[in-house]
C-alpha positions in Angstrom: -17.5 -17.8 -3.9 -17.0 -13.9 -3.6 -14.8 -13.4 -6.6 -13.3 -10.1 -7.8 -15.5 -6.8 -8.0 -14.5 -4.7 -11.3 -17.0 -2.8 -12.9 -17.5 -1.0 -16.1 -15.3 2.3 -16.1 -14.0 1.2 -12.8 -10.0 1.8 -12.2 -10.0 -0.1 -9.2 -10.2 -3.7 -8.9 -10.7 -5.6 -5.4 -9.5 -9.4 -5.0 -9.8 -11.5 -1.8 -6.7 -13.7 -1.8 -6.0 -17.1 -2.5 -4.7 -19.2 0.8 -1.8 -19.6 -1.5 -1.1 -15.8 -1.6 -1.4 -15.3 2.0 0.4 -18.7 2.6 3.4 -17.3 0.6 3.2 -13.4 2.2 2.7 -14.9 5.5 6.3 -16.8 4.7 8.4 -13.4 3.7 6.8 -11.8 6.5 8.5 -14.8 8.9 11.3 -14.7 6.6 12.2 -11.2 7.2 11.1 -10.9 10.4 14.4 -9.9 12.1 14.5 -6.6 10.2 10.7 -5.9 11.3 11.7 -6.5 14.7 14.3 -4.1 14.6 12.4 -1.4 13.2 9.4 -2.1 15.2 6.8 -2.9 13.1 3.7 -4.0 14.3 3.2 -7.2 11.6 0.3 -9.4 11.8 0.4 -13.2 11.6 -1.8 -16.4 12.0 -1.7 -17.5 15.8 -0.4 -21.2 16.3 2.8 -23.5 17.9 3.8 -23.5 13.8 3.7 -20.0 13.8 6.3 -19.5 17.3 8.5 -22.5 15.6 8.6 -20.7 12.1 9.2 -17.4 14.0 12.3 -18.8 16.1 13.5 -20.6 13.2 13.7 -17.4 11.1 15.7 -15.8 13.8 18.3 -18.3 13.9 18.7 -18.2 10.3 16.9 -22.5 10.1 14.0 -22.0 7.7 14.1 -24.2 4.7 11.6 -25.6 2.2 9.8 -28.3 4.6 8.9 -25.2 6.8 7.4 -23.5 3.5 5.2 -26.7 2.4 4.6 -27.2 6.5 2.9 -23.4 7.0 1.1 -23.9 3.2 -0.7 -26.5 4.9 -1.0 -25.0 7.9 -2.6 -22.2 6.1 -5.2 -24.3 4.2 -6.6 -26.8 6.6 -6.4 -24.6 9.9 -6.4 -20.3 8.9 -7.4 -19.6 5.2 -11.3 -18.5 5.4 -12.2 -16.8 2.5 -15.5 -15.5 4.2 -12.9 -13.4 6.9 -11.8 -10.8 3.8 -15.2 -10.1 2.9 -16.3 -7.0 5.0 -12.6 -5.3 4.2 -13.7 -5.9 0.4 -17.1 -4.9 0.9 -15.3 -1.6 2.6 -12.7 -0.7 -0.4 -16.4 -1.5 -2.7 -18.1 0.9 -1.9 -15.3 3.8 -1.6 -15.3 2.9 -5.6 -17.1 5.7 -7.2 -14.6 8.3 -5.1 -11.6 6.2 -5.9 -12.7 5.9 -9.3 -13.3 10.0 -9.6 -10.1 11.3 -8.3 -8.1 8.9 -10.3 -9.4 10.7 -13.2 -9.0 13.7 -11.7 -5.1 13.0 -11.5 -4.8 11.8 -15.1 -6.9 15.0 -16.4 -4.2 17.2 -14.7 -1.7 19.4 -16.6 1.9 18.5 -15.7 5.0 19.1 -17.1 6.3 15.3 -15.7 5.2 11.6 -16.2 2.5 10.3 -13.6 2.5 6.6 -14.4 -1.2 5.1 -14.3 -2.6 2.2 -15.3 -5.9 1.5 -16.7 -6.9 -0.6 -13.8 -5.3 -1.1 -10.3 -5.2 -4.4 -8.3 -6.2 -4.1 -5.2 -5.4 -7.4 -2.8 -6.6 -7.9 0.9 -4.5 -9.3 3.1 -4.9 -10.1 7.2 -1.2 -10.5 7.6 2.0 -8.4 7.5 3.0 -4.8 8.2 0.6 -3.1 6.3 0.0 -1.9 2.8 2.4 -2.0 -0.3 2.6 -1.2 -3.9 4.2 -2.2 -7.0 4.8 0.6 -9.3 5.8 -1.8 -12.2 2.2 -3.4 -12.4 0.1 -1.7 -10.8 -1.0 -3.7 -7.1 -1.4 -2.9 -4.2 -1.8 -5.1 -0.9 -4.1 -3.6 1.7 -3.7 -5.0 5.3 -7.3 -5.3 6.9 -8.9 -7.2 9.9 -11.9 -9.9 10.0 -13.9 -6.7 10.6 -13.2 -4.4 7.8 -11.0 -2.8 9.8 -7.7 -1.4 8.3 -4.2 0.3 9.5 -3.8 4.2 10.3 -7.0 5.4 8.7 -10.9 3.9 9.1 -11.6 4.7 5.5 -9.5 2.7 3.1 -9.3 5.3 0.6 -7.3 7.2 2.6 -5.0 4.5 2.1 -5.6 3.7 -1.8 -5.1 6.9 -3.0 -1.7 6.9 -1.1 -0.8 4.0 -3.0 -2.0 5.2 -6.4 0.4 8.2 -6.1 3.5 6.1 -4.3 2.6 4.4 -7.9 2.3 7.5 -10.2 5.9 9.0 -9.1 8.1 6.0 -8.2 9.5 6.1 -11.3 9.8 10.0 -12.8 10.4 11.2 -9.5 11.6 9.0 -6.5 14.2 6.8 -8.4 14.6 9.7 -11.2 15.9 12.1 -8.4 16.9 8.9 -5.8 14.2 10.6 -3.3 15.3 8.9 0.1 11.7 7.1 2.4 10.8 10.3 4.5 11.3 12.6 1.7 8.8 10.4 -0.3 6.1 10.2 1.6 6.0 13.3 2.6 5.6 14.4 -1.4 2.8 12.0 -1.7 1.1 13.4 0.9 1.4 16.9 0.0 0.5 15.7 -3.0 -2.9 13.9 -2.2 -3.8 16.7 0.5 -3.4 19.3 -2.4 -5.9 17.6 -4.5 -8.4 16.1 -2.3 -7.9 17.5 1.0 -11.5 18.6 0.6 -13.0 15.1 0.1 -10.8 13.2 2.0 -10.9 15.5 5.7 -9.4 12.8 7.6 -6.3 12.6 5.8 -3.3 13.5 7.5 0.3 14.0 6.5 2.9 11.9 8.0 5.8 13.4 10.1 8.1 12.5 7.9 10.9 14.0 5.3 11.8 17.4 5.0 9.0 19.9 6.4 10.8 22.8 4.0 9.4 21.5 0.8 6.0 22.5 2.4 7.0 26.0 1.5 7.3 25.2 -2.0 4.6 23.4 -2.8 1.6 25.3 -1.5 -1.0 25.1 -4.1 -2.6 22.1 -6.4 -0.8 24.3 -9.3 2.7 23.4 -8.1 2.8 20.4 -9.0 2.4 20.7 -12.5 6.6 21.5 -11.9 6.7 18.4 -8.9 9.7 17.3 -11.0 11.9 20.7 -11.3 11.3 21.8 -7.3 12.1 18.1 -5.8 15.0 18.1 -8.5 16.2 21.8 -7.2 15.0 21.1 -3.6 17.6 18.0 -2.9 20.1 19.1 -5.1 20.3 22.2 -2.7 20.5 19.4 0.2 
């Protein structure tokens, strides 16, 4: 009915998910919820006696493959509306244009390391888990949002994308190149995005996590045309 919104020029792609795709992230969430627990995530499922049984059986280590077909089910004939993602994706729409501009803006840059990009990004919705995620192999990202457009940590969801697009552009030249540890990386990203689009993006804020000395050495959007040699230099000196 709503389909996917991709138009010409357009680097960002937007898809409402199938109940099949939320059917099978709602199941890993479940599946993994012991570790979320423990690290105190706050991770959105679908409400329901299925739900609390699935939940319990994950934590006593019970799932199997009936409980999979069971929540697909579940999901089809009593959750999936395909109407609910529609003002998230009507959101991410029309932040387009902007997403669309500073991705070029980040390719057009002179840099003396390898910012992985792709020619257009997937962008999925999804009401369930702990939040966003990327995949720096194809190109997705999942974006957590509400059945009001609403989304995690900022109101504007391209906060959120662009954060993902870099996560994406440096997993591979710099985060496994120079086995960057979780605070340390996303603390670069944001440096990173701040430097470039602090001016059109006022809300965005940097996390408090990693290392706040690597603040001293990348100060100006011309610093990171060497991102590479300071994080290299900056955790070998660790």
């Amino acid at each position: 009915m709503f389909g996917n919104f991709v138009g010409a020029n357009q680097r960002i792609q937007v898809e409402i998910p199938s109940y099949q795709q939320e059917a099978e992230y709602v199941w890993q969430t479940i599946v993994d919820i012991d570790f979320f627990e423990q690290k105190n995530y706050s991770v959105g499922l679908p409400q329901g006696p299925l739900i609390d049984d699935l939940l319990q059986k994950s934590r006593n280590k019970q799932l199997n493959n009936d409980d999979f077909v069971a929540l697909k089910l579940y999901m089809r004939d009593h959750v999936y509306n395909e109407s609910d993602y529609l003002p998230g994706k009507q959101a991410i729409v029309s932040k387009l244009s902007l997403l669309n501009d500073m991705i070029t803006q980040i390719i057009a840059q002179d840099r003396n390391w390898h910012f992985k990009t792709f020619p257009k990004y997937m962008v999925r919705l999804t009401l369930y888990g702990p939040g966003g995620s990327y995949n720096p192999d194809d190109g997705s990202i999942l974006i957590f949002t509400t059945k009001k457009g609403g989304f995690k940590q900022y109101s504007d969801p391209a906060n959120t994308i662009i954060h993902e697009v870099v996560h994406i552009g440096i997993e591979h030249s710099i985060v496994q190149n120079f086995n960057v540890p979780h605070g340390l990386k996303e603390r670069i990203v944001d440096i990173f995005v701040l430097l470039n689009f602090e001016h059109i993006l006022p809300k965005y804020k940097k996390q408090p996590m990693g290392d706040e000395q690597l603040d001293r050495l990348l100060v100006e959007k011309g610093d990171l045309r060497n991102l590479a040699k300071v994080i290299e230099t900056f955790w070998q000196n660790k």
